[in-house]
C-alpha positions as CSV (number, residue, x, y, z in Angstrom):
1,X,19.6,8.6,20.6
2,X,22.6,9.7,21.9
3,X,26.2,9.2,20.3
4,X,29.6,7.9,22.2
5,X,32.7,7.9,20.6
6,X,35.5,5.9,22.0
7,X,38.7,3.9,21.2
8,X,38.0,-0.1,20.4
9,X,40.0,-3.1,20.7
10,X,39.7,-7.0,19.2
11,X,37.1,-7.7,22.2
12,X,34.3,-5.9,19.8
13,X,35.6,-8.1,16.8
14,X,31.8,-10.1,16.8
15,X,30.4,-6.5,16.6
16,X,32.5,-5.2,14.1
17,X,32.2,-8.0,11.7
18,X,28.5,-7.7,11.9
19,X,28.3,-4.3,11.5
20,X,31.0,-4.7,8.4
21,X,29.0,-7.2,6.9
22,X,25.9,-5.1,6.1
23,X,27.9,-2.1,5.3
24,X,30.0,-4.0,2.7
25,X,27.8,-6.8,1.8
26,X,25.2,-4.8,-0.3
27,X,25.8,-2.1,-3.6
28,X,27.5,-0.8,-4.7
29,X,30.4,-3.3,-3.0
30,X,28.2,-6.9,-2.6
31,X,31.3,-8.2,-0.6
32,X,30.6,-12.1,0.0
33,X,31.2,-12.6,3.5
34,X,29.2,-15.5,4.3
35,X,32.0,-17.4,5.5
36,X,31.6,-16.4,8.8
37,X,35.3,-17.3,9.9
38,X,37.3,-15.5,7.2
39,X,35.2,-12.7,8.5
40,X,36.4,-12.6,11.7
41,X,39.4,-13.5,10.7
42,X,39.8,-10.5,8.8
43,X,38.8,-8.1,10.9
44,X,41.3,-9.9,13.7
45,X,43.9,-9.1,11.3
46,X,43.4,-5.5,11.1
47,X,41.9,-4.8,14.8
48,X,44.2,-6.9,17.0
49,X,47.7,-6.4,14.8
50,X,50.3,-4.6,16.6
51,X,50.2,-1.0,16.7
52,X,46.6,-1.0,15.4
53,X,44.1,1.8,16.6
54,X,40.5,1.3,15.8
55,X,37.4,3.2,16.6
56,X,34.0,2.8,17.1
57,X,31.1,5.0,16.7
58,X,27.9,4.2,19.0
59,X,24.2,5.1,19.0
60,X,22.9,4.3,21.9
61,X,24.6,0.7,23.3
62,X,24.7,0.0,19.2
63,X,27.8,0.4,17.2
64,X,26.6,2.0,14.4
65,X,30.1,3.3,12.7
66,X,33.7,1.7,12.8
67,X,37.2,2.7,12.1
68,X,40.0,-0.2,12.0
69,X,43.3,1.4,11.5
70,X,46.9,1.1,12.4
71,X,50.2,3.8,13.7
72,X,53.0,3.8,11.3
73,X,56.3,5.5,11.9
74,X,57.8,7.6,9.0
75,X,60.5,10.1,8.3
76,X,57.7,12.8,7.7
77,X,55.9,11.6,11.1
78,X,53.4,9.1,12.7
79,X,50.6,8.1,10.3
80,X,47.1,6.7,11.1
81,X,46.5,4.3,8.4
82,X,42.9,3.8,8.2
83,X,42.3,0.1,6.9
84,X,38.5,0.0,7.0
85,X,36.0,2.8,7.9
86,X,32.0,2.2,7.5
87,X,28.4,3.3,8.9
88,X,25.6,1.0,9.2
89,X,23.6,1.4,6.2
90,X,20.7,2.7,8.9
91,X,22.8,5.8,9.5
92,X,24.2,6.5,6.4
93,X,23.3,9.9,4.3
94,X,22.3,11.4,7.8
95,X,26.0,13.3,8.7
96,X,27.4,9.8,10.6
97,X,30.1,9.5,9.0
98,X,31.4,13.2,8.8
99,X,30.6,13.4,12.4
100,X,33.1,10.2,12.7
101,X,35.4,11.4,11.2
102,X,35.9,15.2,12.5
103,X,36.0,13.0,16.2
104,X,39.1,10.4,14.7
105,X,40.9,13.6,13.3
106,X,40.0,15.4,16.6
107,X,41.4,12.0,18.4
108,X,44.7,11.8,16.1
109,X,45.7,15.4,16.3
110,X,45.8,15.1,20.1
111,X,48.1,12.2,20.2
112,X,50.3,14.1,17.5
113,X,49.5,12.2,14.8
114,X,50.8,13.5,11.4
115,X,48.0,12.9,9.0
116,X,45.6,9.8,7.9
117,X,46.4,7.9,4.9
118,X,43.8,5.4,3.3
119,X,43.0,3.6,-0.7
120,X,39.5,3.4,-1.6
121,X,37.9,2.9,-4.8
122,X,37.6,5.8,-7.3
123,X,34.0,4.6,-8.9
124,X,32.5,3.9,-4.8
125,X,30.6,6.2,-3.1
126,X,33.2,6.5,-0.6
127,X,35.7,8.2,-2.6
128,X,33.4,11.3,-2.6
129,X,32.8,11.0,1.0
130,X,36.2,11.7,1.4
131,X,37.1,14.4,-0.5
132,X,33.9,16.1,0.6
133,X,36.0,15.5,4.3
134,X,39.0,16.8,3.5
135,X,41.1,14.0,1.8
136,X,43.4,14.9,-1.5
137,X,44.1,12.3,-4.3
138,X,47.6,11.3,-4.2
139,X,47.8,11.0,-7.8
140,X,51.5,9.6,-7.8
141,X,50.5,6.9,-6.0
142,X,50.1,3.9,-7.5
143,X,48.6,0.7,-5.7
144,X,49.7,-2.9,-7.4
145,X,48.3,-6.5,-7.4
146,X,49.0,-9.7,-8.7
147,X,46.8,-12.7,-8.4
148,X,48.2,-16.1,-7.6
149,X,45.7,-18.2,-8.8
């Protein structure tokens, strides 16, 4: 089947949130998102926000990967910040996401982007995806929460 990358906007948001559902909704992450709304609501946050850039990945007339991201200015230069970033589980293991990638980086580096910067989870699967693609621990970087309920 053949493979088309290209540039995606909030008009794919049904799409997306289907194909971020059965990325995210099984192991090792079993994200709940039944709520169907919050769903899209989310992925409207992140795909329609200014400045965002997202990408999409497509086997055949199928989007089969996705990356939601945003531009941000800064002293050192313009940053892609990558928000979200999955394969369908069909594709996974099979190169997919590498492939993504190496097009996103090609994309980026042609519209003088400066570098990608992202926050995944150290014990998922994805954080060896991306060291295997190039990514280095910023290991002065700390991320915070606090919960308000």
């Amino acid at each position: 089947m053949t493979e088309r990358f290209t540039e995606i906007d909030g008009s794919y948001v049904s799409e997306i949130a289907e194909l971020y559902r059965s990325a995210f909704g099984r192991e090792p992450w079993n994200d709940d998102w039944s709520d169907e709304e919050q769903l899209h609501a989310y992925i409207k946050d992140l795909a329609c926000a200014f400045n965002s850039l997202s990408f999409g990945l497509f086997s055949g007339d199928r989007l089969a990967a996705v990356s939601i991201g945003s531009i941000r200015h800064w002293w050192e230069g313009t940053n892609y910040i990558l928000e979200e970033f999955c394969v369908s589980p069909e594709f996974q293991g099979q190169g997919m996401g590498s492939r993504f990638m190496s097009l996103i980086e090609t994309e980026l580096r042609s519209r003088g982007i400066a570098g990608i910067f992202l926050q995944t989870e150290n014990d998922k699967p994805s954080y060896s995806f991306y060291c295997k693609n190039g990514f280095g621990e910023m290991t002065s970087h700390v991320s915070f929460f606090k919960s308000l309920k």
